[in-house]
Steps between C-alpha positions, in 0.01 A plus 500: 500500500464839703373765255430796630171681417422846521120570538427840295277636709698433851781720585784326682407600811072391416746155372627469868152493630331240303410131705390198341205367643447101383239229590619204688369169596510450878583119422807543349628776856703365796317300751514806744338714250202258428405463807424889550302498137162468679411234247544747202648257216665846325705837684612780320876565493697865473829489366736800422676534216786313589275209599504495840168424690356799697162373568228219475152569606129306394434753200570643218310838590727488811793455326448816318397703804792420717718589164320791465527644861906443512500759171568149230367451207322206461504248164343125494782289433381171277 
């Protein structure tokens, strides 16, 4: 099911900019990717809205700020 949802607030354009950002457990990463997690046992992931991964970094806070400095618009994903 793909419904489509309008936030009433968010213009299209404010739509466009919105990324996903999503707690994930460094266990369950590629090998490659656990090995660089510094022994943290969770990353933060940024998706767009399409899903596609645009970042992963140690924090939430960080997650937000790198959003925030490319002009997105931050949500927690749960």
């Amino acid at each position: 099911m793909n419904t489509q949802f309008r936030h009433h607030k968010l213009s299209a354009d404010d739509e466009s900019k919105l990324v996903y950002v999503k707690q994930v457990c460094v266990a369950d990463l590629p090998e490659e990717v656990r090995e660089q997690a510094d022994g943290l046992d969770t990353l933060f992931a940024v998706h767009d809205s399409d899903g596609q991964q645009l970042a992963l970094v140690a924090d939430r806070k960080l997650a937000f700020t790198l959003a925030l400095q490319h002009d997105m618009q931050p949500v927690t994903l749960h």
